[in-house]
Every structure is written in structure tokens, then in C-alpha cells.
PAKEVO-254048 format. One record per atom (N, C-alpha, C): residue number from 1; residue in one letter; atom name; x, z, y. Coordinates in nm, 2 decimals. Example, Ala and Ser with C-alpha at 12.3 -4.5 7.8 and 13.67 -1.06 7.14 Angstrom:
2
PT num residuo atomo      u      w      v
PT   1       A     N   1.32   0.78  -0.57
PT   1       A    CA   1.23   0.78  -0.45
PT   1       A     C   1.32   0.78  -0.33
PT   2       S     N   1.28   0.71  -0.22
PT   2       S    CA   1.37   0.71  -0.11
PT   2       S     C   1.29   0.79   0.00
END
This chain:
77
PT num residuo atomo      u      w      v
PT   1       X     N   0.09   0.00  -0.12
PT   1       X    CA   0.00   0.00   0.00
PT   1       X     C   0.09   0.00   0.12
PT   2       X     N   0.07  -0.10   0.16
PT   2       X    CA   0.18  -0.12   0.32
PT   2       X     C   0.11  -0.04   0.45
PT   3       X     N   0.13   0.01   0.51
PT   3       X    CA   0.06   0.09   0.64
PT   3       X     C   0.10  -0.01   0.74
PT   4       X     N  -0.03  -0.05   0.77
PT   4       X    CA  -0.05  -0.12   0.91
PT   4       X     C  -0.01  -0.12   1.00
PT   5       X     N   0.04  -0.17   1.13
PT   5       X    CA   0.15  -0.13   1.25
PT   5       X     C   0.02  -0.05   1.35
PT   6       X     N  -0.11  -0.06   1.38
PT   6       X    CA  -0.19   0.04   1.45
PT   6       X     C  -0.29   0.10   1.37
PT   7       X     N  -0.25   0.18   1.24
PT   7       X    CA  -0.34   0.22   1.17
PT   7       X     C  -0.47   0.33   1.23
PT   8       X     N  -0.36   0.43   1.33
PT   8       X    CA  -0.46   0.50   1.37
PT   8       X     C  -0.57   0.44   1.45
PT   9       X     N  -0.53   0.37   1.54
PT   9       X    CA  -0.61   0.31   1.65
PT   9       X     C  -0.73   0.20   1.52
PT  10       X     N  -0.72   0.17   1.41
PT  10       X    CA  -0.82   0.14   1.33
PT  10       X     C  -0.89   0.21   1.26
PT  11       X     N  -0.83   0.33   1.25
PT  11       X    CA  -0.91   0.42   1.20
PT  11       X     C  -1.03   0.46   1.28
PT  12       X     N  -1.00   0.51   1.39
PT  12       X    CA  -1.06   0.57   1.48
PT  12       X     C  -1.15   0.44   1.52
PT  13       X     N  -1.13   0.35   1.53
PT  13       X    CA  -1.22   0.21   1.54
PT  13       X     C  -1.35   0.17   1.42
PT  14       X     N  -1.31   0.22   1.28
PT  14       X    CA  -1.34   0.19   1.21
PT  14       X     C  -1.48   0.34   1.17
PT  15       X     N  -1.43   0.42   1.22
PT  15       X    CA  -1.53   0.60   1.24
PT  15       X     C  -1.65   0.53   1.33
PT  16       X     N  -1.62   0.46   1.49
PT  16       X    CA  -1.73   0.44   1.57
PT  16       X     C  -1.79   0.33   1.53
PT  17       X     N  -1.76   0.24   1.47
PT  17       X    CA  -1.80   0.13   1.43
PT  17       X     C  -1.95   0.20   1.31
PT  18       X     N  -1.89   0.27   1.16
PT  18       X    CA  -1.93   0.31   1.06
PT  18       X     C  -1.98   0.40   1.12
PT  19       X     N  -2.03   0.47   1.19
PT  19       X    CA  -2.11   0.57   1.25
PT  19       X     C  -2.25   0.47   1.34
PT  20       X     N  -2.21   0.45   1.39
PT  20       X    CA  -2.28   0.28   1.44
PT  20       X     C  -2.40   0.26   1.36
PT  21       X     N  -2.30   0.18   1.23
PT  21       X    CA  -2.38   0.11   1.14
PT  21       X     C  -2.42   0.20   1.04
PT  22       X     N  -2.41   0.33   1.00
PT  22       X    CA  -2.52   0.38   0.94
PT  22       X     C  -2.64   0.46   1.04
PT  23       X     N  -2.62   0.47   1.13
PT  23       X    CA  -2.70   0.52   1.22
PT  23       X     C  -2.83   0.37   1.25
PT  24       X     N  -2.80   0.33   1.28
PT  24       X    CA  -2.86   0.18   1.29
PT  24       X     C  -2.95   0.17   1.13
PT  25       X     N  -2.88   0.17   1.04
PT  25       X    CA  -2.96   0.17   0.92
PT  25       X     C  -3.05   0.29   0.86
PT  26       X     N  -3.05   0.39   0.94
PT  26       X    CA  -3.10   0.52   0.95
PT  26       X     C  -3.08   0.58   0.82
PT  27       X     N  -2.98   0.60   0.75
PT  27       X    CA  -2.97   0.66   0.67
PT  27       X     C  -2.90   0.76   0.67
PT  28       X     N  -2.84   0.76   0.84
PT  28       X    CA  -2.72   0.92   0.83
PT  28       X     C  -2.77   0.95   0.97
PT  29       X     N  -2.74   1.08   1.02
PT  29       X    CA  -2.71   1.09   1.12
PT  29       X     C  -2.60   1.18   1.18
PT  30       X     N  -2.50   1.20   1.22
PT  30       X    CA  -2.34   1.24   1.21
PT  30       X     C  -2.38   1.37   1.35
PT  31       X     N  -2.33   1.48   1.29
PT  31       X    CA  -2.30   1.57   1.39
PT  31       X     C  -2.19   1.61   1.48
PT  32       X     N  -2.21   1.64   1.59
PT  32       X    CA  -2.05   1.63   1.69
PT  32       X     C  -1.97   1.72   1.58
PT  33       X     N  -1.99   1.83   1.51
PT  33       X    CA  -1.93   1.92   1.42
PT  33       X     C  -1.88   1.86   1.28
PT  34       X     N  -1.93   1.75   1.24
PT  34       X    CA  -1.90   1.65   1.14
PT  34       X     C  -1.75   1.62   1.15
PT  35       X     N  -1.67   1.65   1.04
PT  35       X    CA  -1.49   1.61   1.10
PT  35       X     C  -1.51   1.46   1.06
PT  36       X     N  -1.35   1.46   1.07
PT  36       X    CA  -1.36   1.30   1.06
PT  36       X     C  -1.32   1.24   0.94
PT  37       X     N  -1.24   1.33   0.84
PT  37       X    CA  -1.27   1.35   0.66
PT  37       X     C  -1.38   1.30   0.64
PT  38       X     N  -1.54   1.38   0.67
PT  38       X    CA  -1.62   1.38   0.59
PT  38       X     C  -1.72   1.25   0.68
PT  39       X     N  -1.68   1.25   0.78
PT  39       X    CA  -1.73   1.08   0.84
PT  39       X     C  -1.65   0.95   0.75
PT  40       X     N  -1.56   0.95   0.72
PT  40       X    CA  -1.50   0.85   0.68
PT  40       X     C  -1.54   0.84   0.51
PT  41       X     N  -1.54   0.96   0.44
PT  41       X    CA  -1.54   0.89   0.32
PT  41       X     C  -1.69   0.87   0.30
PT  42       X     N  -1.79   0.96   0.39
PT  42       X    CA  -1.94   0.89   0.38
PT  42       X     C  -1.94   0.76   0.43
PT  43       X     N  -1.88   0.72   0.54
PT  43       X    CA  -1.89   0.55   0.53
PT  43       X     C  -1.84   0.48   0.47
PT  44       X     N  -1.70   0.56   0.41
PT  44       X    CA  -1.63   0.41   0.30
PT  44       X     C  -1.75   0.40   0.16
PT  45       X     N  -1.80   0.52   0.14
PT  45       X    CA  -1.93   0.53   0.04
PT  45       X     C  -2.05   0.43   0.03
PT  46       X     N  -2.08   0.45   0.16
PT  46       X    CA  -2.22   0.36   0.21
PT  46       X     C  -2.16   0.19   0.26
PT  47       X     N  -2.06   0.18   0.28
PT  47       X    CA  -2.05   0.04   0.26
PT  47       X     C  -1.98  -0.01   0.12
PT  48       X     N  -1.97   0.08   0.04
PT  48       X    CA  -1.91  -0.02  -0.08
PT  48       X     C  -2.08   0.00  -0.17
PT  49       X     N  -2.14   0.11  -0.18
PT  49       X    CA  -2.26   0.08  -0.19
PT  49       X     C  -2.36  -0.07  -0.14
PT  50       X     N  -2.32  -0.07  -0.04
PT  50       X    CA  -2.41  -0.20   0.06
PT  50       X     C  -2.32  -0.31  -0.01
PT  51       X     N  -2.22  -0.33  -0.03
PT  51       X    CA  -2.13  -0.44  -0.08
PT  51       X     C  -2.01  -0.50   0.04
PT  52       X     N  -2.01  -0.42   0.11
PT  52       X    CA  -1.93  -0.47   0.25
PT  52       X     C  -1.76  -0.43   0.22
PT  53       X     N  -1.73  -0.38   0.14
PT  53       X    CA  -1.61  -0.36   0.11
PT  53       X     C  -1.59  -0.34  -0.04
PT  54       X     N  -1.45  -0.37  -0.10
PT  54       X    CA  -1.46  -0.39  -0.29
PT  54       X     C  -1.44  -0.26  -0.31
PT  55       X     N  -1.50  -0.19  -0.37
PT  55       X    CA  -1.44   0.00  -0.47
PT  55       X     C  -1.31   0.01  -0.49
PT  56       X     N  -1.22   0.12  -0.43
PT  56       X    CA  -1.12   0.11  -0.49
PT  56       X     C  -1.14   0.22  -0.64
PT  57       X     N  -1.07   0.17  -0.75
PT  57       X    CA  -1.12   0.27  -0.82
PT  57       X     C  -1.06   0.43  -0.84
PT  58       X     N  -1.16   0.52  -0.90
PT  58       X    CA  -1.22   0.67  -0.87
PT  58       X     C  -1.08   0.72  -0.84
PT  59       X     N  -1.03   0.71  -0.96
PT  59       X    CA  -0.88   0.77  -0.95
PT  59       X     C  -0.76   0.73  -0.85
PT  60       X     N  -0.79   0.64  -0.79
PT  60       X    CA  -0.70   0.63  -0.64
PT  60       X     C  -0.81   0.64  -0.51
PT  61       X     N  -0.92   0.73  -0.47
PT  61       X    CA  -0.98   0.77  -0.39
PT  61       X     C  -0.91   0.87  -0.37
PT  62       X     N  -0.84   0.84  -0.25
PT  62       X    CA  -0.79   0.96  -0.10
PT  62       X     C  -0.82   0.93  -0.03
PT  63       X     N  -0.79   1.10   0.09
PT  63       X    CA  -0.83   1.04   0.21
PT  63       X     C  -0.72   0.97   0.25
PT  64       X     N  -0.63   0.93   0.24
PT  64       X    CA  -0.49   0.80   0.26
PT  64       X     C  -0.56   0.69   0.20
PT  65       X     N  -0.61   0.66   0.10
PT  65       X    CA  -0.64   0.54   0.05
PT  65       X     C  -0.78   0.51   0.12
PT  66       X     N  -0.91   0.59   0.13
PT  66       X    CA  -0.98   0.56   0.20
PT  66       X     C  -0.96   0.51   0.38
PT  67       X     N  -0.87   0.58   0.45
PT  67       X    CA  -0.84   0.60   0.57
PT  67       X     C  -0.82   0.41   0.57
PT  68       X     N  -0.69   0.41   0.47
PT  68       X    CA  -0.63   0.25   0.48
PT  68       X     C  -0.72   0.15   0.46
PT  69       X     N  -0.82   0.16   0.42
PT  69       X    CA  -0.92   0.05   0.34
PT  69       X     C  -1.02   0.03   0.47
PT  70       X     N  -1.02   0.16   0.52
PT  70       X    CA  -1.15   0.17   0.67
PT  70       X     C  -1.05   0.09   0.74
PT  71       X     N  -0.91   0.13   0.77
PT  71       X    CA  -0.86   0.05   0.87
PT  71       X     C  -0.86  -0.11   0.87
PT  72       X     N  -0.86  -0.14   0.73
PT  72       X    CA  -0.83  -0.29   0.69
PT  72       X     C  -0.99  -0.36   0.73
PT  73       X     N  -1.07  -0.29   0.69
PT  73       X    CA  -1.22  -0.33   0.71
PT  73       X     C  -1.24  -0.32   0.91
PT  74       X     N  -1.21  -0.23   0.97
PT  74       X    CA  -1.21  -0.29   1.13
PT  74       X     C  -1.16  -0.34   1.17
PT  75       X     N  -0.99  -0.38   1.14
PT  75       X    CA  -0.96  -0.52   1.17
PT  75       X     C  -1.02  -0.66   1.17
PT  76       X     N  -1.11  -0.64   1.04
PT  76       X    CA  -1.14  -0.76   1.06
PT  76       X     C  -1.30  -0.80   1.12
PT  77       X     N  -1.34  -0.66   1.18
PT  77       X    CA  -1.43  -0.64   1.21
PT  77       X     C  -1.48  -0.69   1.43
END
């Protein structure tokens, strides 16, 4: 897994974006007390559910691996 040259700044791109779009689809609604752990792996959840990104599988789910996959997903967003 290669780390991106502005990973943070995708990450943090990739939280407002996925906050966004499940709010929009009314399925979540995110509390200012909500970290940003438990925002991120609910939207890497809810879009590999929806089909918008491929599963990585169970046994390489972190939050490093999830973080990287959200980042790769708002780039191209």
C-alpha cells in the first residue's frame, strides 16, 4: 500500500464528502461528538454496501487501510 502525497487532506475530504452522502440518503445522521474513527469506517461500510467502492477483505480492515481506501475514493471524487 503506497501512501499518497496529500493523504490527510483526502481523508478529511473524503469524511465531508461521506457525511454528505449518507445524510442525503437519510440513513445516518453524524453527531459533532462522532470521532472521525467511527465516521469513517461507517462510510467506508455504507458505500461498499451501496457498491461505490470494492471490500477490502475482513482481515486487512484498519483504520490505515480503511483511511487509504476513503482517501483513494475522494480523489477521484
Amino acid at each position: 500500500m503506497k501512501k499518497l502525497k496529500n493523504e490527510k487532506e483526502l481523508v478529511k475530504k473524503a469524511i465531508s464528502i461521506g457525511v454528505a452522502y449518507g445524510e442525503k440518503r437519510g440513513v445516518v445522521e453524524f453527531e459533532a461528538t462522532d470521532s472521525a474513527n467511527d465516521k469513517l469506517e461507517y462510510i467506508y461500510r455504507l458505500l461498499v454496501h451501496d457498491k461505490l467502492i470494492q471490500p477490502l477483505p475482513e482481515d486487512q480492515v484498519s483504520q490505515k487501510t480503511i483511511r487509504h481506501k476513503l482517501a483513494i475514493w475522494a480523489s477521484r471524487q
